[in-house]
MMTF fields as JSON, N, C-alpha, C and O atoms, coordinates in Angstrom:
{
  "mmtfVersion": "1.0.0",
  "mmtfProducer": "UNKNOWN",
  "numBonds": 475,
  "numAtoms": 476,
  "numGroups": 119,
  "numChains": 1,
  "numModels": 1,
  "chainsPerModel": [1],
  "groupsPerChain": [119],
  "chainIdList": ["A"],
  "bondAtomList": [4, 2, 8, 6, 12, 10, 16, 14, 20, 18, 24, 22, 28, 26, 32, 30, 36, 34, 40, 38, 44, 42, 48, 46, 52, 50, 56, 54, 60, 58, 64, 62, 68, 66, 72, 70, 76, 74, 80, 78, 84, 82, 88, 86, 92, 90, 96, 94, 100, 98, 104, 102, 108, 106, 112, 110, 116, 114, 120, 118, 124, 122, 128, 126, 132, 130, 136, 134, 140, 138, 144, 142, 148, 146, 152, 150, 156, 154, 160, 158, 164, 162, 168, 166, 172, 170, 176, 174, 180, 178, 184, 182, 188, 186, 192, 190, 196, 194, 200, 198, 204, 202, 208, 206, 212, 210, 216, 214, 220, 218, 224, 222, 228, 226, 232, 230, 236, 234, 240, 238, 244, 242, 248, 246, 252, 250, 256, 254, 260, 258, 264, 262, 268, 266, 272, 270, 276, 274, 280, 278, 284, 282, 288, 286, 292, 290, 296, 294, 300, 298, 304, 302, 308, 306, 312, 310, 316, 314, 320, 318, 324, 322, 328, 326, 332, 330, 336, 334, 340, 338, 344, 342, 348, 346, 352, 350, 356, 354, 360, 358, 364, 362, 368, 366, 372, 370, 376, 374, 380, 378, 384, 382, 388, 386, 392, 390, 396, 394, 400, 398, 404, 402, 408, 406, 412, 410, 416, 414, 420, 418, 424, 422, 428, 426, 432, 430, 436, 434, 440, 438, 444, 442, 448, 446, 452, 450, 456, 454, 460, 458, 464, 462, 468, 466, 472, 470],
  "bondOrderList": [1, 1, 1, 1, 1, 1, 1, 1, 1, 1, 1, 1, 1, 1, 1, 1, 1, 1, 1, 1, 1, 1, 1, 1, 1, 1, 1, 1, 1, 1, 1, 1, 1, 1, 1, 1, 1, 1, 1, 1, 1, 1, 1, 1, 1, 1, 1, 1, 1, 1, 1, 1, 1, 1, 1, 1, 1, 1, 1, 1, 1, 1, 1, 1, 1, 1, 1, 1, 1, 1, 1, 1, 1, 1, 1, 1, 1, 1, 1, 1, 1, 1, 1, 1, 1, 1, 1, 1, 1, 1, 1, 1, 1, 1, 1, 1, 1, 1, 1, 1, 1, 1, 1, 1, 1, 1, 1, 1, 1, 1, 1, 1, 1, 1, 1, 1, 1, 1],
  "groupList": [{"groupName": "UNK", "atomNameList": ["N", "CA", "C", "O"], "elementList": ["N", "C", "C", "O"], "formalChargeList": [0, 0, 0, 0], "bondAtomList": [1, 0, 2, 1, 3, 2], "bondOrderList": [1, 1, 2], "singleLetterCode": "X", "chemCompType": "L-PEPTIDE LINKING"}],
  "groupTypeList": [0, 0, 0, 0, 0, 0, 0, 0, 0, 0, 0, 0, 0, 0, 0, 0, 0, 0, 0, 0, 0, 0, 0, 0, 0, 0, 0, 0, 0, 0, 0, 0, 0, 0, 0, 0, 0, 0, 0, 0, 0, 0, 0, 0, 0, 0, 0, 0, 0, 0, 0, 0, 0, 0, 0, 0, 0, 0, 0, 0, 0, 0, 0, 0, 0, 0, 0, 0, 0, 0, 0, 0, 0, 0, 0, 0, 0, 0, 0, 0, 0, 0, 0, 0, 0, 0, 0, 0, 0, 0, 0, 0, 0, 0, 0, 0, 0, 0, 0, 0, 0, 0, 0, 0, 0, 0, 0, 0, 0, 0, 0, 0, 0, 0, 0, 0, 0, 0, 0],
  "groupIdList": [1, 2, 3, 4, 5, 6, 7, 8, 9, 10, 11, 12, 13, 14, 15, 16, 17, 18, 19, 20, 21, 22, 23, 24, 25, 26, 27, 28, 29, 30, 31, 32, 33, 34, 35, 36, 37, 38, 39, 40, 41, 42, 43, 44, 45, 46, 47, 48, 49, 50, 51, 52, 53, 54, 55, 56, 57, 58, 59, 60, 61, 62, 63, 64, 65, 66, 67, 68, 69, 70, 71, 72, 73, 74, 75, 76, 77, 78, 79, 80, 81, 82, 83, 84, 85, 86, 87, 88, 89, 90, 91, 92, 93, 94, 95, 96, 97, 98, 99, 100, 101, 102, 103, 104, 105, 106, 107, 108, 109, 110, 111, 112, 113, 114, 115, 116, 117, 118, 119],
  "secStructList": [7, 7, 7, 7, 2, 2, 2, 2, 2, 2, 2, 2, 2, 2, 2, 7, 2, 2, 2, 2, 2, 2, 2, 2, 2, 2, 2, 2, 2, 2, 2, 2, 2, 1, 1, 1, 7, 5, 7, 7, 3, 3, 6, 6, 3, 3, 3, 7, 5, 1, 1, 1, 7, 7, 7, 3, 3, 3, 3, 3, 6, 6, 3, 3, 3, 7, 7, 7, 6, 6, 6, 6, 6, 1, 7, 7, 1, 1, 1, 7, 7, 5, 7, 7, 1, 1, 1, 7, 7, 5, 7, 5, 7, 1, 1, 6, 2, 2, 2, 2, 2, 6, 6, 2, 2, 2, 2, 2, 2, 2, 2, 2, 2, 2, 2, 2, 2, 2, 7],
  "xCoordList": [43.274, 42.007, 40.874, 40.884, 39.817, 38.53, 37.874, 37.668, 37.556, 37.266, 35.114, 34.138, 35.456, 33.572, 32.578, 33.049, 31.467, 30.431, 30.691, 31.033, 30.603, 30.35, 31.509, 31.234, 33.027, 34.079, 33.733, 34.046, 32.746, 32.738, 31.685, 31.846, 30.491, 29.788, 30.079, 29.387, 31.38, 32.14, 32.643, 32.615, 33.019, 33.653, 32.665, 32.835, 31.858, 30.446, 29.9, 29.567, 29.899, 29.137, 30.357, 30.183, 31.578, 32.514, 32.471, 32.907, 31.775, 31.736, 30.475, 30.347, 29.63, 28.377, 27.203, 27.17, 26.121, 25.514, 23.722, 22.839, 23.845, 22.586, 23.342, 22.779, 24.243, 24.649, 24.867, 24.712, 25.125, 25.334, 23.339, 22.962, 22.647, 21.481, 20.437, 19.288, 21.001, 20.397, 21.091, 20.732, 22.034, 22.565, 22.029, 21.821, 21.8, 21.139, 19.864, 19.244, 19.299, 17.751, 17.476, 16.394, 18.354, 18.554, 18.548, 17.585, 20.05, 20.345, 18.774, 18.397, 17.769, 16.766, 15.535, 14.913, 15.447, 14.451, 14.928, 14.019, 16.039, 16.476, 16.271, 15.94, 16.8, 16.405, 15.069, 14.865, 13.836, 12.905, 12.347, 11.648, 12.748, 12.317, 12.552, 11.639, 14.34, 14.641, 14.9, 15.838, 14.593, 15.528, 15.027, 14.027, 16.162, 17.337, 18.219, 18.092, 19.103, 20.029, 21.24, 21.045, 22.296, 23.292, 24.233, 23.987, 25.123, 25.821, 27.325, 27.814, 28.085, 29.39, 30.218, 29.916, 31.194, 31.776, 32.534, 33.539, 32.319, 33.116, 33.139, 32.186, 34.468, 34.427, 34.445, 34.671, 34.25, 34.159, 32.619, 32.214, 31.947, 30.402, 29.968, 30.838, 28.405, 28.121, 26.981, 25.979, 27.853, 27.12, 26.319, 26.862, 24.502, 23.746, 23.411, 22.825, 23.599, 23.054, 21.889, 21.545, 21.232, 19.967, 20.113, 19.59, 21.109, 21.409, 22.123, 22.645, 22.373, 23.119, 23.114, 22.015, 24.712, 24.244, 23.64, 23.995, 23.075, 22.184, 22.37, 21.543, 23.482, 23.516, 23.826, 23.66, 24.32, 24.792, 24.508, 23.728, 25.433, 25.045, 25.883, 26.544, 26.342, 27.505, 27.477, 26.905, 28.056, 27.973, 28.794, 29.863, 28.649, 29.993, 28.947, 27.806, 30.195, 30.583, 28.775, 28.513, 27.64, 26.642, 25.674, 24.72, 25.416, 24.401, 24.717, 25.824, 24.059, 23.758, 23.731, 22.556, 24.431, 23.87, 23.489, 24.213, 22.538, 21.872, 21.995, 20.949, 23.406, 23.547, 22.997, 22.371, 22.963, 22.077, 22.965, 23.2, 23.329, 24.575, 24.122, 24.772, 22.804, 21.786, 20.813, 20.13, 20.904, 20.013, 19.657, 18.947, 20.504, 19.818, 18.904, 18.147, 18.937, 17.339, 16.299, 15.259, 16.461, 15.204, 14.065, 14.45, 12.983, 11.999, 12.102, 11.86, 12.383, 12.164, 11.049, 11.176, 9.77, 8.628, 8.674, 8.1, 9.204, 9.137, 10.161, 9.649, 11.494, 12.459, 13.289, 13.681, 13.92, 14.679, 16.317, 17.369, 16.126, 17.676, 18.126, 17.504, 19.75, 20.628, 21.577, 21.803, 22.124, 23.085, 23.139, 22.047, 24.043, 24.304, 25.195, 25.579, 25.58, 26.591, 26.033, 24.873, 26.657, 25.736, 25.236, 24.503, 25.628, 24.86, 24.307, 23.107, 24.881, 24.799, 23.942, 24.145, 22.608, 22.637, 21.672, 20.856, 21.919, 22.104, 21.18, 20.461, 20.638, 19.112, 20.269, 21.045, 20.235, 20.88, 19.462, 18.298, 20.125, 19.463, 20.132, 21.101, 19.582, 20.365, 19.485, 19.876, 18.418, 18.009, 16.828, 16.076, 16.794, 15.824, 14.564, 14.011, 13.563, 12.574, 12.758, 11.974, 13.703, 14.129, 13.54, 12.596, 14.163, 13.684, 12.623, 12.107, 12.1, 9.999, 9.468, 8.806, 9.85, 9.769, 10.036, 9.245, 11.482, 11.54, 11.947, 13.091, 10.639, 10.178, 10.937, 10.519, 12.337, 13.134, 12.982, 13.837, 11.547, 11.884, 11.474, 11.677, 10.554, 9.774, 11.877, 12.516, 12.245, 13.344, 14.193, 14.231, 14.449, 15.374, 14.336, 14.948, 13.459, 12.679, 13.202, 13.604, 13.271, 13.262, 14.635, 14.966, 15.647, 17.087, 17.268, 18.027, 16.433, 16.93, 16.564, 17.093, 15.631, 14.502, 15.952, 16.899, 16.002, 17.212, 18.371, 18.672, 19.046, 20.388, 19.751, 20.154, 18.986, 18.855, 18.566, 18.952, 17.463, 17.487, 18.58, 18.788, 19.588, 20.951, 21.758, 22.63, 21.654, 22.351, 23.334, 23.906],
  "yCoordList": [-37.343, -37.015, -37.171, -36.599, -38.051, -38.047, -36.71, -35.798, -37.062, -35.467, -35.127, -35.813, -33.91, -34.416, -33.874, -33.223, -34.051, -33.674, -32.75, -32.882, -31.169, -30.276, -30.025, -28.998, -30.325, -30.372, -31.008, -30.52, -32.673, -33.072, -32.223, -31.971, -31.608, -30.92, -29.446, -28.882, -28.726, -28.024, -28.645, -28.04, -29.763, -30.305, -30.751, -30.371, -31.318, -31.617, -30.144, -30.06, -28.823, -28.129, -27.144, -26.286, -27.829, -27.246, -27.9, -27.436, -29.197, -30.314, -29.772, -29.905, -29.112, -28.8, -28.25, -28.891, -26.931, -26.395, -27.875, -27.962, -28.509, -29.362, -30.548, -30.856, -31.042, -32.22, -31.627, -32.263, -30.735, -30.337, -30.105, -30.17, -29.912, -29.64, -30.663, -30.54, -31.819, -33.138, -34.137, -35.249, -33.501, -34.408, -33.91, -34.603, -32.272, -32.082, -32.383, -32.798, -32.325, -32.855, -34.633, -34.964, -35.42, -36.479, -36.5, -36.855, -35.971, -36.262, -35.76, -36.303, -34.637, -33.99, -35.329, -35.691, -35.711, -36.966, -38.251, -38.66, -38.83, -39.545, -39.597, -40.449, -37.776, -37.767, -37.629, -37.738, -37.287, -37.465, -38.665, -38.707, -39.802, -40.828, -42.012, -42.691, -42.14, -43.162, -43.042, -42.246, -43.39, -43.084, -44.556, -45.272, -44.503, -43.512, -43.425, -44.313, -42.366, -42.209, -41.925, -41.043, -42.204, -41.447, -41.408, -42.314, -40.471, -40.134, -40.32, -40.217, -40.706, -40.781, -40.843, -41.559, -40.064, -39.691, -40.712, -40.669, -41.723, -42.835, -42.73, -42.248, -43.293, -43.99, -42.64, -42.691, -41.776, -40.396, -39.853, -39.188, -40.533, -40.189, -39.992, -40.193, -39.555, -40.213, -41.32, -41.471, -42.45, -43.149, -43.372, -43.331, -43.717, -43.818, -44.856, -45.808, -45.005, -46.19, -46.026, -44.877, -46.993, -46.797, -48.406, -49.46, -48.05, -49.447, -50.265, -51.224, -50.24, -50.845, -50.642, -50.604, -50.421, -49.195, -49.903, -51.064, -49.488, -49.625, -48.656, -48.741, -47.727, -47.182, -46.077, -45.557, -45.393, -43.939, -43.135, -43.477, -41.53, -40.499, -40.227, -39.499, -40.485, -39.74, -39.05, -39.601, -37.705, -37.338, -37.771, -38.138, -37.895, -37.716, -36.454, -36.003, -36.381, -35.26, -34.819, -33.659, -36.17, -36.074, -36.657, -36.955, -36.993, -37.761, -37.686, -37.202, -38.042, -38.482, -39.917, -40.281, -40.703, -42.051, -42.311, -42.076, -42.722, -43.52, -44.597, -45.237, -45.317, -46.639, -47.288, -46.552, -48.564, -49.414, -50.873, -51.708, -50.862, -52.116, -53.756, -54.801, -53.463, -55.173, -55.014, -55.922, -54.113, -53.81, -54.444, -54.06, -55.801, -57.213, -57.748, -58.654, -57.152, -58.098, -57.201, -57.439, -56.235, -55.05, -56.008, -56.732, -55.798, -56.133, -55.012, -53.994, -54.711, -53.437, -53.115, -52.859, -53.124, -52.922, -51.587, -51.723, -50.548, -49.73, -49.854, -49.825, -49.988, -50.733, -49.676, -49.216, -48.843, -47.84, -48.388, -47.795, -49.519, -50.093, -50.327, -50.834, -49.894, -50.754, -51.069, -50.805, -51.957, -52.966, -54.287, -54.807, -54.994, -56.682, -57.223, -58.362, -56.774, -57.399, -58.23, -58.609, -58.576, -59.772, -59.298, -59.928, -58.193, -57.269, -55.861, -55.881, -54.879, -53.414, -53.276, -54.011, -52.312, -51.362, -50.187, -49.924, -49.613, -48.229, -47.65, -48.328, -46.28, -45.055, -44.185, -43.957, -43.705, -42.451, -41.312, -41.554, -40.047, -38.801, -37.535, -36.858, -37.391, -36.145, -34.58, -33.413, -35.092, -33.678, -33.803, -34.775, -32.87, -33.025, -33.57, -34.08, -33.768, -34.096, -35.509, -36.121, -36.21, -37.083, -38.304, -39.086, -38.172, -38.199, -38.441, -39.376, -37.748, -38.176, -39.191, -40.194, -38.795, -39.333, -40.963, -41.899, -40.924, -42.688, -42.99, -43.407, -42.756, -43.088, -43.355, -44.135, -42.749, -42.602, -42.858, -43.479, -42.326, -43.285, -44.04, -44.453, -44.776, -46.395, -46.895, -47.383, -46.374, -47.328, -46.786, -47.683, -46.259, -46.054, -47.096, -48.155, -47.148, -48.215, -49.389, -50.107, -49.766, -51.007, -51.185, -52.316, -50.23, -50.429, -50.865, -51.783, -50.051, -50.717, -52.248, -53.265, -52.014, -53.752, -54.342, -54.8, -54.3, -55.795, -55.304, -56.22, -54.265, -54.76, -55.054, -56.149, -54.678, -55.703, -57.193, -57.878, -57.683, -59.077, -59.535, -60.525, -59.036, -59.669, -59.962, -60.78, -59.181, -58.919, -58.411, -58.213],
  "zCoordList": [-3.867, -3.22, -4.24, -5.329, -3.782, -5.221, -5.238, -4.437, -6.879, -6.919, -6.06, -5.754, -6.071, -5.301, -6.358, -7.291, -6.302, -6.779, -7.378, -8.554, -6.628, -7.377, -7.934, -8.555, -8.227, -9.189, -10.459, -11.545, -10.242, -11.593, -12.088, -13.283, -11.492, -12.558, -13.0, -13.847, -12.236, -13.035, -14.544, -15.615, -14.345, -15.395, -16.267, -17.426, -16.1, -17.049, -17.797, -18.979, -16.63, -17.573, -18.712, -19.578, -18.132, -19.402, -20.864, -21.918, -20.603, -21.632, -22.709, -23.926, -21.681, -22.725, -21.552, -20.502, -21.728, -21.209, -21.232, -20.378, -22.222, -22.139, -21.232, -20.182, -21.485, -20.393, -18.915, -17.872, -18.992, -17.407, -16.849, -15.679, -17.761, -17.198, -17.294, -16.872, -17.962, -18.233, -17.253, -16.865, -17.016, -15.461, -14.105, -13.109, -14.28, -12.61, -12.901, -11.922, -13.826, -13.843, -13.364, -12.881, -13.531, -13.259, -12.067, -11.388, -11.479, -9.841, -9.259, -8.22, -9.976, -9.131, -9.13, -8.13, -10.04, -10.347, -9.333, -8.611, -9.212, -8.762, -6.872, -6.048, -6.844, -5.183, -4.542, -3.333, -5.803, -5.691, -5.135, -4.122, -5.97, -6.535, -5.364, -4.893, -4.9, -4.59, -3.176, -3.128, -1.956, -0.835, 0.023, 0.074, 0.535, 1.41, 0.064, -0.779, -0.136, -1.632, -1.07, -0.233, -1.106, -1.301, -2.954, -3.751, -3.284, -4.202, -3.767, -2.642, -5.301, -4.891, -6.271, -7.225, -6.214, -8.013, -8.038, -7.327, -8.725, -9.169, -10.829, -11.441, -11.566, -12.881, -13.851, -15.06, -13.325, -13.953, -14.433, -15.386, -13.189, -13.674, -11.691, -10.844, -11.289, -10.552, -10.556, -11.254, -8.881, -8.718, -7.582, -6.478, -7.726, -7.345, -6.275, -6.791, -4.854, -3.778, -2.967, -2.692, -2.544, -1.804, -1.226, -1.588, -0.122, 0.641, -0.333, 0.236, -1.778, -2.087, -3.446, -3.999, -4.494, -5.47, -6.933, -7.137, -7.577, -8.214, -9.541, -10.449, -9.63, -11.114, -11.0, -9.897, -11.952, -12.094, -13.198, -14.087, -13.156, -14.548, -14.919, -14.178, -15.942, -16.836, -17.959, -18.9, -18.185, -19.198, -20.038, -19.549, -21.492, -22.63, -23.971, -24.066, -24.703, -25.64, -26.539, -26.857, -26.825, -27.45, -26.578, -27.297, -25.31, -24.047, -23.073, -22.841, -22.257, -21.202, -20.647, -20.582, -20.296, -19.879, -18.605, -17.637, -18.546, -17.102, -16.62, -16.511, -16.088, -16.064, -15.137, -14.374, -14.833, -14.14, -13.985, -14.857, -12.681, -12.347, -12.631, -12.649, -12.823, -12.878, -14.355, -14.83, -14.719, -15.65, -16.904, -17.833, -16.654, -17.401, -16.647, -16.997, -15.458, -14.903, -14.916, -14.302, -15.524, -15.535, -16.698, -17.617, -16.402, -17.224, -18.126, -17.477, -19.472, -20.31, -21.145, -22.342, -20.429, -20.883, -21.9, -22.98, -21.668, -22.679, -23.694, -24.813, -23.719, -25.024, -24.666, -25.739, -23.482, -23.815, -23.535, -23.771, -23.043, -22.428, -23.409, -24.343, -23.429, -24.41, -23.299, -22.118, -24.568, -23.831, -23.955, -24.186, -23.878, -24.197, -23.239, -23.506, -22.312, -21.467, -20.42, -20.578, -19.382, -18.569, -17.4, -16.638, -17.258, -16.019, -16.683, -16.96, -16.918, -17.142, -18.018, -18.984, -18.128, -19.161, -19.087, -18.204, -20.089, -20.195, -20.487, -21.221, -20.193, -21.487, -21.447, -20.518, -22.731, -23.177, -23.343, -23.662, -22.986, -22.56, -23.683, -23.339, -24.778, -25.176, -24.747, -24.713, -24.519, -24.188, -22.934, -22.872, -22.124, -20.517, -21.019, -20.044, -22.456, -22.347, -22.287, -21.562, -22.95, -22.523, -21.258, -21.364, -20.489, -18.521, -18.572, -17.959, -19.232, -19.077, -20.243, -19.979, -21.6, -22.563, -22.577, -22.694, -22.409, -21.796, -20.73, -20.548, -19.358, -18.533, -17.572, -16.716, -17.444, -16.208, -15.079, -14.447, -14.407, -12.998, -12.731, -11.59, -13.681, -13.591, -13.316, -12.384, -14.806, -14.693, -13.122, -12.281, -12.954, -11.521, -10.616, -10.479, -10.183, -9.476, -9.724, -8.808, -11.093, -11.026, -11.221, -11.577, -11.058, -11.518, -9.848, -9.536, -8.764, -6.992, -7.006, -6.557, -7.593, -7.025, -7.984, -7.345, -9.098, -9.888, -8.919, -8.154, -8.725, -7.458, -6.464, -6.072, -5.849, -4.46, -4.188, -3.24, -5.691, -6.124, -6.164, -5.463, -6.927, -6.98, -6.265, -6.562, -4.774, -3.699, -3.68, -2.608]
}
């Protein structure tokens, strides 16, 4: 049975009290931000769709990552993406100021517009 939502962020906030609160600050920005949205715990993170999915949140042991399924076609006007692969990449989040600091939901915007370009 997959595990749901609120099981993995049991499990996130056993990992660490700032990743568990740098991940609901996310999902809160995100449902702000993007709709129609739905959520779905894949890969051991969740992932993010709005008609068609477009990226997810995962915690590990020192961040946060914010992935992005097209996020080689993101224009990265501010420089926060890493990554080298031929689709994916990533902002790491170690702490909630984070989110604002490097400009989180410009990037979720433009993380829908590059998957839906892509089809």
């Amino acid at each position: 049975m997959p595990k749901t939502i609120e099981a993995l962020l049991e499990d996130i906030q056993l990992l660490g009290e700032e990743q568990f609160l740098v991940v609901e600050a996310v999902r809160t920005l995100v449902k702000q931000t993007i709709h129609p949205l739905s959520e779905e715990v894949k890969y051991g993170g969740i992932l993010f769709s709005s008609e068609i999915q477009f990226g997810g949140v995962f915690a590990y042991k020192q961040h946060v990552s914010v992935e992005f399924s097209k996020g080689a076609l993101i224009t990265d006007a501010f420089g926060f993406l890493e990554g080298k692969g031929k689709g994916r990449r990533h902002i790491k989040l170690r702490q909630i100021s984070d989110i604002t600091t490097k400009h989180l939901s410009a990037y979720l915007e433009r993380g829908v517009e590059a998957a839906k370009s892509a089809g």
